[in-house]
C-alpha positions in Angstrom: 80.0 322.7 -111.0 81.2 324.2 -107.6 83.2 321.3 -105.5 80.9 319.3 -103.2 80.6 319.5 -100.1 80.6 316.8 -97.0 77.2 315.6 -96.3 76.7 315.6 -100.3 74.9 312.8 -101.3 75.8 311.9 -105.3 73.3 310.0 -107.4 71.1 309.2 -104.8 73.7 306.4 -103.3 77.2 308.1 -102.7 78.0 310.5 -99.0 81.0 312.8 -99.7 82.9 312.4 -96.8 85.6 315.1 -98.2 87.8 315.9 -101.5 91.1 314.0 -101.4 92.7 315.1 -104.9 92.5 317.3 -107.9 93.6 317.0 -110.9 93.5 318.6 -114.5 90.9 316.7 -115.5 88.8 315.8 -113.0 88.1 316.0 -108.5 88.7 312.7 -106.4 86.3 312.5 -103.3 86.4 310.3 -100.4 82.7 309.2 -100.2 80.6 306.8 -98.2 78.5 304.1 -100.5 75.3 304.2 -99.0 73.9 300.8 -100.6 77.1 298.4 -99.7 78.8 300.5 -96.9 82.1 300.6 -98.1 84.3 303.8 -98.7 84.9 304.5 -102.3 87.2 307.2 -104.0 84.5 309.4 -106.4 85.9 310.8 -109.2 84.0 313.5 -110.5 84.7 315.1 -114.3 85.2 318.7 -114.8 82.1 320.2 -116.0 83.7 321.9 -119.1 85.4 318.8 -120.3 81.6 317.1 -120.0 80.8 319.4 -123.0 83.0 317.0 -125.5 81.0 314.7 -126.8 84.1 312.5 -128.0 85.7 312.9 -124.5 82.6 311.6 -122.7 81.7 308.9 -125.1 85.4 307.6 -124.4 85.2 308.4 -120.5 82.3 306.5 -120.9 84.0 303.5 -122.8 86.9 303.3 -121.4 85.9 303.0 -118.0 83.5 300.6 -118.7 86.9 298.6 -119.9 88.4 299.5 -116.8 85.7 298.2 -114.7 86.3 294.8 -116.0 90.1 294.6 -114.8 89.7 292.6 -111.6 92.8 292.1 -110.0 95.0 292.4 -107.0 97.2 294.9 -108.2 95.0 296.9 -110.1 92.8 300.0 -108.6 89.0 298.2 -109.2 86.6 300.5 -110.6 82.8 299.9 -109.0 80.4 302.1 -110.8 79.6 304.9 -113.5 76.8 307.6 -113.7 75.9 310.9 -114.3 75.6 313.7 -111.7 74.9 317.3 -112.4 76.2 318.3 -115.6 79.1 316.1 -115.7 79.9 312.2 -115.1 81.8 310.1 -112.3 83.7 306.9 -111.8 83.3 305.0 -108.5 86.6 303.0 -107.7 88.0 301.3 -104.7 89.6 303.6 -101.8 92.9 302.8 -100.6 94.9 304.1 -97.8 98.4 304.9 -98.8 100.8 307.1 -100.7 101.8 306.9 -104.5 104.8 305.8 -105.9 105.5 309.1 -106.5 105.6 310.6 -103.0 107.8 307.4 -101.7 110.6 307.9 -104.6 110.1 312.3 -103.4 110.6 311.0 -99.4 113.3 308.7 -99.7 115.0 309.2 -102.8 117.1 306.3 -104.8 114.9 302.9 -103.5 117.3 299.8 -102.7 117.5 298.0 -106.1 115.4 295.2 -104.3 113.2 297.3 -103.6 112.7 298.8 -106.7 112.4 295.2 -108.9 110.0 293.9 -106.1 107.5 297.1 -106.9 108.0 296.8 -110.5 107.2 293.4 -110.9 104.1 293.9 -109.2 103.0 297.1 -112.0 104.5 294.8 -114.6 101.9 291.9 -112.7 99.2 294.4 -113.6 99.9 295.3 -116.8 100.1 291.5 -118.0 96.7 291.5 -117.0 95.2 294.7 -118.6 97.1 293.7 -121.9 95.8 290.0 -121.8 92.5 291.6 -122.5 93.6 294.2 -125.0 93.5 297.5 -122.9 96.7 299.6 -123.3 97.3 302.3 -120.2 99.0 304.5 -121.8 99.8 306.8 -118.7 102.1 304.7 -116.1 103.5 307.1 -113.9 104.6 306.9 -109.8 101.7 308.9 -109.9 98.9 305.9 -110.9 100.8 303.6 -108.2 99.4 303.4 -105.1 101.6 301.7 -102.5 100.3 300.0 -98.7 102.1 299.8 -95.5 103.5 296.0 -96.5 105.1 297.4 -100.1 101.7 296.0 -102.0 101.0 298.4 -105.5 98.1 299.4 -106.7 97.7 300.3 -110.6 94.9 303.1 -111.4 93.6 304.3 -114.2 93.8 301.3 -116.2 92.3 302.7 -119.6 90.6 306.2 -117.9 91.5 308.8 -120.9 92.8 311.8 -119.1 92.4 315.4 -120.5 95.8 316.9 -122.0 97.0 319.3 -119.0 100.4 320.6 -118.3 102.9 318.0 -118.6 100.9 315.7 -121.0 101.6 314.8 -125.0 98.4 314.9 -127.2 97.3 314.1 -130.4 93.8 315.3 -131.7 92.6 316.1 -128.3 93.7 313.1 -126.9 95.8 312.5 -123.9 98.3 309.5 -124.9 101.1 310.0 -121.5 102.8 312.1 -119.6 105.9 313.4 -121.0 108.5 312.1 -118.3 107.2 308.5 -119.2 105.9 308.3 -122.3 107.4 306.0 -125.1 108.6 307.5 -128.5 106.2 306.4 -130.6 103.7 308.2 -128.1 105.4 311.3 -128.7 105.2 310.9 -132.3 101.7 310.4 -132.3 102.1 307.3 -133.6 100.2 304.1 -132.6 100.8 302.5 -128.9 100.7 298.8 -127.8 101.7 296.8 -125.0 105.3 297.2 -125.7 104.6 301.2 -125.0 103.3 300.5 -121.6 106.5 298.6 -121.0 108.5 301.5 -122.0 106.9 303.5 -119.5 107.2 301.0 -116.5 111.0 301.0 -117.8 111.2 304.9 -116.9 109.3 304.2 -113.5 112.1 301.4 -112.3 114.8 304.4 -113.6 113.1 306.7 -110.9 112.8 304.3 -108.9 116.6 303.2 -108.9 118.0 306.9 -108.9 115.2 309.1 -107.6 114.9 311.1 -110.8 113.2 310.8 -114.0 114.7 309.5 -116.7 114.5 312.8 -119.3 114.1 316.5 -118.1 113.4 319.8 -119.8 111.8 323.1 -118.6 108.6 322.0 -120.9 106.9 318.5 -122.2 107.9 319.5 -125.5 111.5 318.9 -124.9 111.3 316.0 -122.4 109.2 314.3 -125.5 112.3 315.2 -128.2 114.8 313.7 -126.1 112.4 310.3 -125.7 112.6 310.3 -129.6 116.0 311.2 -129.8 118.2 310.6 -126.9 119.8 307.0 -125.6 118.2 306.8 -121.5 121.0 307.3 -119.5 122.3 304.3 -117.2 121.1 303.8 -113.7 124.3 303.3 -112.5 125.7 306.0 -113.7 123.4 308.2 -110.8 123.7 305.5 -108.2 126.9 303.1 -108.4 124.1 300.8 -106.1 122.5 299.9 -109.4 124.0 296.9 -110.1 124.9 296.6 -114.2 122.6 293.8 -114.5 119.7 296.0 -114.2 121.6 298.6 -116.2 120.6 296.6 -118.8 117.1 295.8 -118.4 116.4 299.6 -118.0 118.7 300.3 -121.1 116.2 296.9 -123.4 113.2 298.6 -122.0 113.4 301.9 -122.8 114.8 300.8 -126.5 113.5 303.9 -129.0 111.8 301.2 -131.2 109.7 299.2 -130.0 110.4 296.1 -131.6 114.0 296.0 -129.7 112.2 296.3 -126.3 110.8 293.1 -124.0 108.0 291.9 -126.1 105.6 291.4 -123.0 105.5 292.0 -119.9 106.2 288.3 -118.9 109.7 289.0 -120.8 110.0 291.9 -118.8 109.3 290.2 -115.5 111.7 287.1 -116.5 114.3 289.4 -116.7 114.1 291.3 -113.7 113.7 288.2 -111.9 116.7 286.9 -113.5 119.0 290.1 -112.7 117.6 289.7 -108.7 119.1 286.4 -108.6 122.4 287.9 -110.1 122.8 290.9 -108.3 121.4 289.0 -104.8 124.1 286.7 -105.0 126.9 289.0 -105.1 129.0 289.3 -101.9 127.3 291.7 -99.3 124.2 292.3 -101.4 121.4 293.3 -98.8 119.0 291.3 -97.4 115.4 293.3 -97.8 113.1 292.0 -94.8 110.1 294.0 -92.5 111.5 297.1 -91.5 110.3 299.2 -88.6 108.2 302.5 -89.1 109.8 304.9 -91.4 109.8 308.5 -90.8 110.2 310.9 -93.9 110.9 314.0 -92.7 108.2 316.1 -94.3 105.6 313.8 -95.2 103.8 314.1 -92.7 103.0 310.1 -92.8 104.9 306.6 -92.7 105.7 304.6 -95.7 104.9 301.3 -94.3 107.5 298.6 -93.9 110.3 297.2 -96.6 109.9 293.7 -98.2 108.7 290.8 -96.5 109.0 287.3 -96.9 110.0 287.6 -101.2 113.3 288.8 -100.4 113.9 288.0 -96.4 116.7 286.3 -95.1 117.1 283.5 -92.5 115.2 283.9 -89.1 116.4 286.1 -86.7 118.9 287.9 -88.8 119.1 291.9 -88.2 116.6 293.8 -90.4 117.8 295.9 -93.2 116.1 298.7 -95.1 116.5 300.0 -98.4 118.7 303.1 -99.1 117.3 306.3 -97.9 115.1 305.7 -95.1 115.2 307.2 -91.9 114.2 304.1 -89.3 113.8 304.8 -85.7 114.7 301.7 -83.6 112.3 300.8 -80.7 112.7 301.9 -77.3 115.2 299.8 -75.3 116.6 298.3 -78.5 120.2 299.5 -77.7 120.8 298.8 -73.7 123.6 301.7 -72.8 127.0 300.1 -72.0 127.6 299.6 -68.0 131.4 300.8 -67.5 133.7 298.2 -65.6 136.9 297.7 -64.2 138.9 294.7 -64.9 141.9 293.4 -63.5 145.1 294.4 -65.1 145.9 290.6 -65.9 142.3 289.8 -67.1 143.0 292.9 -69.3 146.4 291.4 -70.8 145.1 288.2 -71.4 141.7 289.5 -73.0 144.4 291.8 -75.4 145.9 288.7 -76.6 142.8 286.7 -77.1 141.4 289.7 -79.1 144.8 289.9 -81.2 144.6 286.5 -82.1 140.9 286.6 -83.0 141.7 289.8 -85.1 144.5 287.6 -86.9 142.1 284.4 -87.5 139.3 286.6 -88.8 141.7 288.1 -91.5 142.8 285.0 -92.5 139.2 283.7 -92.9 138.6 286.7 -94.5 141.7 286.2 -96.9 140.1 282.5 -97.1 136.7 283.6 -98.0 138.3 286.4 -100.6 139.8 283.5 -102.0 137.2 281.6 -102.4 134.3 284.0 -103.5 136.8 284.7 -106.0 136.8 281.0 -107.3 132.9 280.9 -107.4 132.2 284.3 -108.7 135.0 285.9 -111.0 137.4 282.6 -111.5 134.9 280.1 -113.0 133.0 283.2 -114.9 133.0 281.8 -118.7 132.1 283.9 -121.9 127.9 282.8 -122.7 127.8 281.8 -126.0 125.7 283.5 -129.3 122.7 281.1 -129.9 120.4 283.6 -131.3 119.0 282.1 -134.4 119.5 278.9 -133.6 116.9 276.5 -132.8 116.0 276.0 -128.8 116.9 272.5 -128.6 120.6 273.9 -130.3 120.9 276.1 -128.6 120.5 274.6 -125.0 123.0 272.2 -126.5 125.5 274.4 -127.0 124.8 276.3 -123.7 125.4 273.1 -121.8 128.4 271.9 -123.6 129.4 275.6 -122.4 128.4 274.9 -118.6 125.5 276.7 -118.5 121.9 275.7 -118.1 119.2 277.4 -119.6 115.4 278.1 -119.6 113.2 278.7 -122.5 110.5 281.4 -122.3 108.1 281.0 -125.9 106.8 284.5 -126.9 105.3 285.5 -129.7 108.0 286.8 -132.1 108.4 287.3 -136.2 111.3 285.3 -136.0 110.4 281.2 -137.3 109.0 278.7 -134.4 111.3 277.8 -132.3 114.0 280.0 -133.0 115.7 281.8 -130.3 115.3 285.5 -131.0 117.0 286.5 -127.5 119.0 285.5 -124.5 119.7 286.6 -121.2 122.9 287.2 -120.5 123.8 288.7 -124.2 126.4 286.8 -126.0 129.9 287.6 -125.2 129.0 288.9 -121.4 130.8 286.6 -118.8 128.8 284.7 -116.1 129.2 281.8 -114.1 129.5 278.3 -114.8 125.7 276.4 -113.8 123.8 279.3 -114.1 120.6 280.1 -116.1 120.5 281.8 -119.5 117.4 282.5 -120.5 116.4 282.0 -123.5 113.4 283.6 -125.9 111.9 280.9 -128.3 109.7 282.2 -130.9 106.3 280.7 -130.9 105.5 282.3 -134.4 103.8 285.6 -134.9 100.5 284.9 -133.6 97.4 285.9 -135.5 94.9 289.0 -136.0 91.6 289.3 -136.9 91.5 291.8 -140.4 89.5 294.9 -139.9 87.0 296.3 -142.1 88.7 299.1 -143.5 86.3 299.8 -146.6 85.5 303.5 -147.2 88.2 305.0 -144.9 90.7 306.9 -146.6 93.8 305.9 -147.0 96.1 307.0 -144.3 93.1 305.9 -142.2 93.0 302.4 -143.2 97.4 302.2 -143.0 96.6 303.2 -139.5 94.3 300.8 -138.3 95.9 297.5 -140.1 99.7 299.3 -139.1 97.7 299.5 -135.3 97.1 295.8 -134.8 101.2 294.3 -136.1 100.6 294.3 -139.8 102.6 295.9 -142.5 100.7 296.9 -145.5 101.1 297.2 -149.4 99.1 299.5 -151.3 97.2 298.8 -154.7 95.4 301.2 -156.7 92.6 299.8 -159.1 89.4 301.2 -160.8 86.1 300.8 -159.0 83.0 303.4 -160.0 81.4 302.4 -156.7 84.1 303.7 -154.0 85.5 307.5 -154.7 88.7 308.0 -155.4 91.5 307.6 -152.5 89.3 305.4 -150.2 89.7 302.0 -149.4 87.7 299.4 -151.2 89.2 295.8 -149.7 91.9 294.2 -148.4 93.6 290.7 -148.8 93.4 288.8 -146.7 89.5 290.0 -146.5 88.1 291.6 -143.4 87.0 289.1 -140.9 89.7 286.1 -142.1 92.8 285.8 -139.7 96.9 287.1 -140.9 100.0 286.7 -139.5 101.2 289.4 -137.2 104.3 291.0 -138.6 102.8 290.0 -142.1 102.4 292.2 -145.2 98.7 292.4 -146.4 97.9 294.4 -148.9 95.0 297.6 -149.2 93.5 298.3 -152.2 92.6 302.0 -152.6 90.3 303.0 -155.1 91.2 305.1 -158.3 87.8 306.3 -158.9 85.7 305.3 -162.4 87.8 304.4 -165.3 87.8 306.7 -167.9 86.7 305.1 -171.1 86.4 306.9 -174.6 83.1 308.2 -175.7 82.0 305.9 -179.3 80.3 308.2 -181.7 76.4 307.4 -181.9 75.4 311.2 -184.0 73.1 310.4 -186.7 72.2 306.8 -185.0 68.1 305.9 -184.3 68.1 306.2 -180.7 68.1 302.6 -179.7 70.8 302.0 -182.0 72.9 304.9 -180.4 71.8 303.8 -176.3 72.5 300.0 -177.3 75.9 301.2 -178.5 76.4 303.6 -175.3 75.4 300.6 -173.1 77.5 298.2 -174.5 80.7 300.4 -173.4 79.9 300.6 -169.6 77.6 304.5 -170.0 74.2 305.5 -168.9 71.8 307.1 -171.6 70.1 310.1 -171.2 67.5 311.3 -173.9 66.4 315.1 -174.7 64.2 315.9 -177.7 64.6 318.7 -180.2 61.6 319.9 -182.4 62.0 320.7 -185.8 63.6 318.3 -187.6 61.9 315.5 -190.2 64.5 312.6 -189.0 62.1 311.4 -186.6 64.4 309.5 -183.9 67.7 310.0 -184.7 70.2 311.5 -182.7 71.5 315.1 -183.8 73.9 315.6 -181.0 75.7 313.7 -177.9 77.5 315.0 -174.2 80.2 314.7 -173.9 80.9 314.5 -177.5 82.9 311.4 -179.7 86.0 311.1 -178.9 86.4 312.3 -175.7 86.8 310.6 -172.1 84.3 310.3 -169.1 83.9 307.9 -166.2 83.1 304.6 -166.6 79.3 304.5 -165.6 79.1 308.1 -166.4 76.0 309.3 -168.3 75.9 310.4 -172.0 73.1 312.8 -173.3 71.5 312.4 -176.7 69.9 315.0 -178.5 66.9 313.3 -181.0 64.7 314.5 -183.5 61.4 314.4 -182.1 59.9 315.0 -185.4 56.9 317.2 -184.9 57.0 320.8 -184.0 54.5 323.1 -182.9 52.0 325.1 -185.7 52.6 328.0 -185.6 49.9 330.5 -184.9 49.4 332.3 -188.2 46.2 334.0 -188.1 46.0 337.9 -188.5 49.1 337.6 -190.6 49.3 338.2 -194.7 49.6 335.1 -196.9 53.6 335.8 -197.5 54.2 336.1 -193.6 51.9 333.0 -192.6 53.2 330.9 -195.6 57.3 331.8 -194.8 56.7 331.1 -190.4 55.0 328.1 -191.1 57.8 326.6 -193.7 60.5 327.9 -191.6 59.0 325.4 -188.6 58.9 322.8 -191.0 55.4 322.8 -192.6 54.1 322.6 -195.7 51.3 325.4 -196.9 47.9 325.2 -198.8 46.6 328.4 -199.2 42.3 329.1 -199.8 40.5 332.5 -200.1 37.5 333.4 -198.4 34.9 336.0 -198.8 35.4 338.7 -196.1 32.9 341.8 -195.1 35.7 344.0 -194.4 38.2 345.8 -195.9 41.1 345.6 -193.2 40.5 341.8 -193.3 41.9 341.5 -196.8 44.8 339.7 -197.7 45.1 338.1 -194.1 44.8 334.8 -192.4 41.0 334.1 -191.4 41.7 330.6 -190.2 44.3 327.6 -190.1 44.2 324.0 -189.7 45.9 322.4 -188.0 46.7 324.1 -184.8 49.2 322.8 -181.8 51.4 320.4 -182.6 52.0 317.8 -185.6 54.0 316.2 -187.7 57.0 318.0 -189.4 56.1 318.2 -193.2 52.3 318.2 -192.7 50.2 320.2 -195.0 48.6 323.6 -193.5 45.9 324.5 -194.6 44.7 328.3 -194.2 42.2 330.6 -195.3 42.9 334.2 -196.7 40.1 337.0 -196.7 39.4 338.1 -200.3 36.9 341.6 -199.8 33.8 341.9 -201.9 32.9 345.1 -202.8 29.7 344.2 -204.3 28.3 343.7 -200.3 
């Protein structure tokens, strides 16, 4: 399908105003809703990815997902339909620029900055998560940002078509390689905890203006997501303070089960480190800013952070590193020269010398004390991993710290903390918070039907939702061998997350040894053949006078088959057919007819002609009877007295 054109009207109900974006996968329109008269952004499939019927049926899926993930940071998604050849998504318009082109127009955000935005795309990916739907593709690129520093998340569970740049597996687009989490690149199962991964790599762009890994294809970028430690923030801008150093370094953890385990673990730390890093001496104050200008962009960024991080009223506004700000007219008045007396000019020398001397000594008093509060009452936090909560806030007080418990869910035992905030052994200061991370148990999953998938399928899908898995091979005639007959606990009952389960896998029929049943009457030989787990099957053979027995078996004694399998018997049926004798001489007719098992009585008859002599006139019986019966025929005797 060609692009549309403005005036367009799709499905009846949407005005294309223009095309706004393009993509690998699909075109984004600006249209006009003709039934609610709102604007909408239309995003229209490529035709030649409307062809996969697995792609569509998960476009179609998935977005129906998407369309159920109300919420105010989250792009909302309207409406779903066909037009043409190919499908669309209707989802809310908004006016701004993407994460993306603020981090290429200003470069390294203030650190304030940067936590305020993340927090808000960690906001909506507590909520997709909450109702099971993994992104899988958080990027600067699916954050939308307003004039007042609001995000927008899109394409909350929207599959998107593997094109440069992108990891697949199968056909299936699972994240772009800059962000995406090991286990993505592996191919391997994703969760929540990938997603968090990805947001980590975002608030590393966002702190140094670059991505975290770079290669010259998506190949490499992915290897060095498997295999390479993320480097630290502050190592590319000393403005990163360590604290979030370390948050970056926990979320981007290779495995996954070292990372925050949620995204409210994520969010309670970055809140944490913006109350550690804000109270440092001279740490910025992020408030409205006036317009910025990126040189470029050919649009303004909107203003800095309002109220969340603003200091008291009336104090100067501040902006975060990078941007260009234009003051307003008249801000600055010019300096009027003036000429002062020469003794008004002595006198205002000394008043300014002694100022000068009384500021550095509040300055020397002020050094002083800011290095009581911040580096001379700074204690060592204590280990209290593995302890109980109630212990361990114990021992942080007796320490001079208070704490705050956060209960997640966590393999570790209720109500043992599995992590703290500062790490044991970093210094901090006396009365402030450690956070601590209580275990509230595992949590529980539903178990999946997994019956009839093969093996590595079923691993999969029980490995997918936090379980580990045992496998056990047993016998079973009904389910071929290396599928997956059952699992315990059974499908539908809950487990423990983090729990071992085990996945029985069939080994096909047993083999079982064939009994000898030759020379049995049938029912003997199928009563036997029963008995042992086989199925009978019965052929007759003509000829023989042991009516009923059984002259031959498949597969013979001795051997193996399947449990179940079927055995063939061969039995004497006992009767054969006559054979036609007539026409032949007595020595011919009398040897074919004991040869199929008959007996012979032999008559004479008178004949008229001389070729008849000596040969079969007539037989009885004909057709078939009984092995051993008595045949009677009749040979011509000629008279030659006629």
């Amino acid at each position: 399908m060609s692009a549309f054109q403005p005036g367009t009207m799709v499905d009846g109900r949407y005005k294309i105003v223009q095309r706004i974006g393009s993509g690998g996968m699909a075109d984004v329109y600006l249209s006009e809703d003709q039934h609610l008269g709102r604007r909408v952004a239309l995003k229209v499939m490529h035709e030649r990815f409307a062809q996969d019927k697995q792609f569509v049926e998960r476009f179609e899926r998935e977005a129906q997902a998407a369309a159920g993930l109300q919420h105010q940071h989250i792009v909302s998604v309207f409406d779903r339909g066909e037009v043409g050849n190919t499908y669309y998504i209707a989802m809310e318009y908004l006016q701004g620029r993407s994460l993306k082109d603020v981090i290429n127009a200003m470069g390294a955000l203030d650190p304030k900055l940067a936590v305020h935005l993340a927090l808000q795309i960690l906001a909506a990916a507590k909520f997709a998560h909450s109702r099971g739907i993994v992104h899988r593709d958080l990027k600067p690129q699916n954050v939308m940002i307003d004039d007042d520093w609001n995000v927008k998340v899109a394409d909350f569970g929207i599959a998107h078509n593997p094109v440069a740049g992108d990891v697949t597996q199968t056909g299936q687009m699972i994240g772009t390689a800059q962000y995406i989490s090991p286990e993505q690149a592996q191919g391997k199962p994703v969760s929540a905890v990938s997603d968090l991964y990805s947001i980590g790599a975002v608030l590393f762009e966002m702190l140094t203006g670059r991505v975290p890994f770079d290669a010259e294809s998506s190949v490499a970028i992915a290897l060095k997501h498997i295999n390479e430690p993320p480097p630290r923030p502050g190592a590319v801008n000393p403005a990163v303070p360590p604290v979030l150093d370390r948050v970056v370094d926990r979320a981007m953890a290779k495995s996954p089960v070292e990372r925050y385990a949620s995204a409210d673990e994520f969010t309670a730390a970055l809140e944490n480190a913006k109350k550690d890093f804000s109270a440092q001496p001279g740490a910025t104050e992020i408030r409205t800013a006036p317009t910025m200008v990126a040189a470029g962009a050919g649009a303004a960024a909107g203003a800095a952070l309002g109220s969340a991080f603003a200091s008291s009223p009336g104090a100067p506004p501040t902006v975060p590193v990078g941007q260009a700000v234009i003051p307003p007219t008249g801000a600055v008045p010019p300096m009027q020269p003036s000429v002062l007396p020469e003794e008004a000019a002595r006198k205002r020398k000394r008043r300014r010398n002694w100022l000068i001397a009384a500021g550095v000594l509040a300055a020397l008093v002020l050094a002083g004390a800011l290095w009581v509060v911040l580096v001379g009452s700074k204690s060592t936090v204590p280990n209290v991993v593995g302890r109980s909560a109630g212990d361990a806030r114990a021992k942080l007080a007796e320490a001079g710290f208070r704490s705050q418990v956060f209960e997640q869910q966590n393999k570790a035992p209720v109500g043992e903390v599995f992590g703290q905030s500062p790490d044991a052994g970093e210094k901090a200061r006396k009365g402030s918070t450690v956070i601590l991370n209580v275990s509230s148990g595992p949590g529980q999953v539903e178990m999946p039907d997994v019956s009839g998938l093969s093996r590595d399928e079923a691993t999969t899908k029980l490995e997918g939702i936090g379980l580990s898995v045992k496998i056990k091979k047993e016998f079973d005639s009904d389910v071929p061998r290396g599928k997956a007959i059952r699992t315990t606990p059974l499908a539908g009952e809950k487990a423990d997350r983090g729990s071992e389960v085990d996945l029985y896998i069939s080994k096909g029929a047993e083999q079982i040894a064939v009994p000898e049943v030759t020379g049995l009457d049938l029912e003997d030989a199928r009563t036997r053949l029963e008995k042992d787990g086989f199925s009978v099957e019965v052929t007759e053979k003509d000829g023989s006078d042991d009516e009923g027995k059984v002259l031959k078996q498949t597969p013979s004694a001795g051997g193996k088959a399947d449990d179940g399998s079927t055995v063939t018997l061969t039995v004497a049926s006992g009767s054969n057919d006559v054979p036609d004798v007539t026409g032949l001489s007595e020595q011919d007719a009398t040897a074919e007819l004991e040869d199929a098992g008959f007996r012979v009585d032999v008559t004479q008859t008178e004949v008229s002609d001389l070729e008849d002599d000596g040969k079969v006139a007539n037989q009885d019986p004909t057709g078939r009877a009984k092995v051993g019966t008595t045949v009677s025929i009749e040979v011509g005797l000629y008279n030659s007295a006629d």
